[in-house]
C-alpha positions in Angstrom: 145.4 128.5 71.0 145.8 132.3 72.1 146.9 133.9 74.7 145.4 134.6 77.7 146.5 137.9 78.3 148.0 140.0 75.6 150.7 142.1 76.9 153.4 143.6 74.4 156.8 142.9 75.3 159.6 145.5 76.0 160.7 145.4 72.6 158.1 145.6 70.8 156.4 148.8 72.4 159.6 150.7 71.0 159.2 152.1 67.7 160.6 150.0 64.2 163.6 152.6 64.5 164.2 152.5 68.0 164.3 148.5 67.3 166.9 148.8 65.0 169.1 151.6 66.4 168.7 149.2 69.9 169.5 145.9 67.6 172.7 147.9 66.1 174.5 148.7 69.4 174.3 145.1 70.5 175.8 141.1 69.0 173.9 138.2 68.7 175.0 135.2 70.5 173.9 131.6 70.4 173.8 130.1 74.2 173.0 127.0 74.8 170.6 125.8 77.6 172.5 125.5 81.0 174.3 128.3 80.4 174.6 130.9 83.3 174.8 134.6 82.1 176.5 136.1 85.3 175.9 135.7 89.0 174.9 137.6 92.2 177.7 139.5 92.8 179.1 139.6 89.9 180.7 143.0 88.3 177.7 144.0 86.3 179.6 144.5 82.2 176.0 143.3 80.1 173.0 143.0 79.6 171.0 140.8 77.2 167.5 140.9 74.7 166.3 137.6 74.5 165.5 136.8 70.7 164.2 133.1 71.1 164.0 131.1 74.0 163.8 131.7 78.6 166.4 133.2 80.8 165.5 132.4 84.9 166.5 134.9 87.4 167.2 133.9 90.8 168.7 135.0 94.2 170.6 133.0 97.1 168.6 133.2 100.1 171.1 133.8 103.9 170.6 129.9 104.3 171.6 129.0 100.6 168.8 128.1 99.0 167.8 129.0 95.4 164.7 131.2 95.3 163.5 132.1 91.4 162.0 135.4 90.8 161.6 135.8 87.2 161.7 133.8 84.0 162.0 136.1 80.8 161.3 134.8 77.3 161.4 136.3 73.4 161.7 140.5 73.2 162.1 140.7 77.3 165.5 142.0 78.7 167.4 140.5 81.1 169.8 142.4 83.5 168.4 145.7 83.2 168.8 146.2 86.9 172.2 146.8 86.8 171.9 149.8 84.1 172.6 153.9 86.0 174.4 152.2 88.8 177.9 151.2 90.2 176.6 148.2 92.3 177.0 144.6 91.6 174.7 142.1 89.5 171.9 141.3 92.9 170.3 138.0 90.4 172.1 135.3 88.9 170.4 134.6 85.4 170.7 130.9 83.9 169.4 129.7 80.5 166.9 127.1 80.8 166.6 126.4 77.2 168.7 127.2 73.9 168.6 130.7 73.5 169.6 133.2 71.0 170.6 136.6 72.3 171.3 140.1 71.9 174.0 141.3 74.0 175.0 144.6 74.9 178.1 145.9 76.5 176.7 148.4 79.3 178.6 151.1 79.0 177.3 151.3 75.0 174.0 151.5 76.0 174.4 154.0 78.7 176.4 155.9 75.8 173.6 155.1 73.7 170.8 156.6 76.4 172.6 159.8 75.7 172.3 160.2 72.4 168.3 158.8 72.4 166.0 160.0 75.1 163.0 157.6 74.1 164.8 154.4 74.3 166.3 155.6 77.9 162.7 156.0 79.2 161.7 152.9 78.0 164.4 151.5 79.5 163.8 153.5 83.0 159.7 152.3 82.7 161.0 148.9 82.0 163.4 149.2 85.7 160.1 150.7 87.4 157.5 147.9 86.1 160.1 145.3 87.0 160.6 146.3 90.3 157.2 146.7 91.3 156.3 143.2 89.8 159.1 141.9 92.4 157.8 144.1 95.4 154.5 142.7 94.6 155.6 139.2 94.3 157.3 139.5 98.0 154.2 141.6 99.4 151.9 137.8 98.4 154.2 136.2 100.0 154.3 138.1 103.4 150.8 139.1 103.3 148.9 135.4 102.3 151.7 133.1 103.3 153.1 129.6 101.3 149.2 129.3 99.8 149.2 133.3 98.9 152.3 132.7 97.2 151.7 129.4 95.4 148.4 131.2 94.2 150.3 134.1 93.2 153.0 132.6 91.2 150.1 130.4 89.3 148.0 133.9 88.4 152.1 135.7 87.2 152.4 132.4 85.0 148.9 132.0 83.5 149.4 136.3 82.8 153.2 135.5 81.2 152.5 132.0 79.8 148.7 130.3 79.4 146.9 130.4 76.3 143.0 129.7 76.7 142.6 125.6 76.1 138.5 125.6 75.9 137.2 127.3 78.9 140.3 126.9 81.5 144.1 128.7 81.1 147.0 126.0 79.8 150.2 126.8 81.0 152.9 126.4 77.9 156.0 126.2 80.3 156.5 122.7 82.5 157.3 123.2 85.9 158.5 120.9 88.2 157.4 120.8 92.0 160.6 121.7 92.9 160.6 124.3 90.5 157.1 125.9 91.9 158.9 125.1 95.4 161.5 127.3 94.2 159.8 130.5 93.4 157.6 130.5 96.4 160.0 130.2 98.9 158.9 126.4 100.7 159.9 122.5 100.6 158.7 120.4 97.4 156.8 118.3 99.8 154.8 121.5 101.1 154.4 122.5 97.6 152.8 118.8 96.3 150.3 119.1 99.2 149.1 122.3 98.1 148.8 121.6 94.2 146.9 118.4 95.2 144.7 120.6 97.6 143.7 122.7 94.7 143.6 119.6 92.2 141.1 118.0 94.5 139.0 121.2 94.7 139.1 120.8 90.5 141.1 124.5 90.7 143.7 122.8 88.8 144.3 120.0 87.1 147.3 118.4 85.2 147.3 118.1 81.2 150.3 116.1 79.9 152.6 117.2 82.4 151.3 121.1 82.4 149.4 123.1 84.7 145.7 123.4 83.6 144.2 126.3 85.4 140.1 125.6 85.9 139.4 128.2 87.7 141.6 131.4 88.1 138.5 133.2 90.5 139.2 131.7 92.8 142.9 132.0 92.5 142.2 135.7 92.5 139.6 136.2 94.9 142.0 134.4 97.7 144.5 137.4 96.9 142.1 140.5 96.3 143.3 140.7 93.1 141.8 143.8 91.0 143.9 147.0 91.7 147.8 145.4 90.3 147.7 146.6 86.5 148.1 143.0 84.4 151.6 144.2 83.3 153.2 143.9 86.9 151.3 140.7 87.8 154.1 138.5 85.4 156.5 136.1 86.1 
């Protein structure tokens, strides 16, 4: 099956000798699933290239609840917000499967920015595409409300994660209704009523345990999709 939407990961738009100059300044770890890289708050002293496997990014809302904004996979960074600043780590990032990763100690790679121009603009574009995919995310949820945002997060996955299974979009990542819950901001119970809203309308439908997307249109149309480039519309 391919992907739905080709879009090259931050690593592999830099050039073969930017990749190796970048791979030389950092050490390859092995962490195991569970594992929770730092924390809001934290004193921000890495950040990480994900060679294999998913890192989730999340934030503690004022009445303690988990909210998830992002979940990086293979040649993504994680914790690139915390790069040409003195503030603390504002995500926690948690491992959700066994992962192998490039870590880098910060001040190295602000060293290393120094010394190579190209990789510190990626590096900037990277911070700018990021942010605006989490501005956008937030602006769904304010502008459509619980459905605008359960319809949003569905369109970020099937751009980050669905491959085309015969006409409709296969989502290769199982999530949990707590888990959708969790990225849009709502109960679990709120979020079953609206997936079995849109399974009844044959939007969705459920293929061993993942999310089969029938008929993205009408995902899109809801939100006035068209004028986001694909690149910010990820997960």
């Amino acid at each position: 099956m391919t992907k739905t939407v080709e879009i090259t990961p931050f690593f592999k738009q830099l050039s073969k000798e930017n990749q190796d100059i970048l791979l030389q300044n950092g050490v390859e770890t092995f962490v195991r699933e569970g594992t929770t890289l730092f924390y809001e708050g934290d004193e921000a002293k890495s950040i990480y290239l994900i060679k294999s496997g998913k890192v989730r990014l999340s934030k503690m809302t004022i009445d303690h609840k988990r909210f998830f904004l992002h979940l990086k996979q293979e040649h993504e960074i994680v914790g690139e917000f915390s790069l040409f600043n003195d503030m603390s780590v504002s995500m926690t990032a948690e491992v959700i499967e066994d992962s192998k990763l490039i870590k880098f100690n910060r001040d190295h790679l602000e060293a290393l920015f120094l010394q190579n121009g190209e990789i510190a603009v990626s590096f900037i574009k990277l911070f700018a595409r990021n942010t605006q995919s989490t501005q956008a995310k937030f602006s769904d949820l304010l502008l459509y409300g619980k459905v605008g945002a359960l319809y949003s997060i569905l369109i970020r996955f099937s751009n980050s994660y669905g491959v085309n299974y015969h006409n409709d979009i296969l989502l290769t990542v199982k999530l949990t209704n707590q888990d959708i819950a969790n990225y849009i901001g709502t109960s679990r119970e709120t979020t079953n009523r609206m997936l079995q809203d849109l399974k009844k309308d044959k939007i969705i439908a459920f293929l061993n345990g993942n999310i089969l997307i029938k008929n993205i249109d009408y995902l899109k149309n809801h939100l006035r999709c068209g004028k986001c480039p694909v690149e910010i519309c990820t997960i």
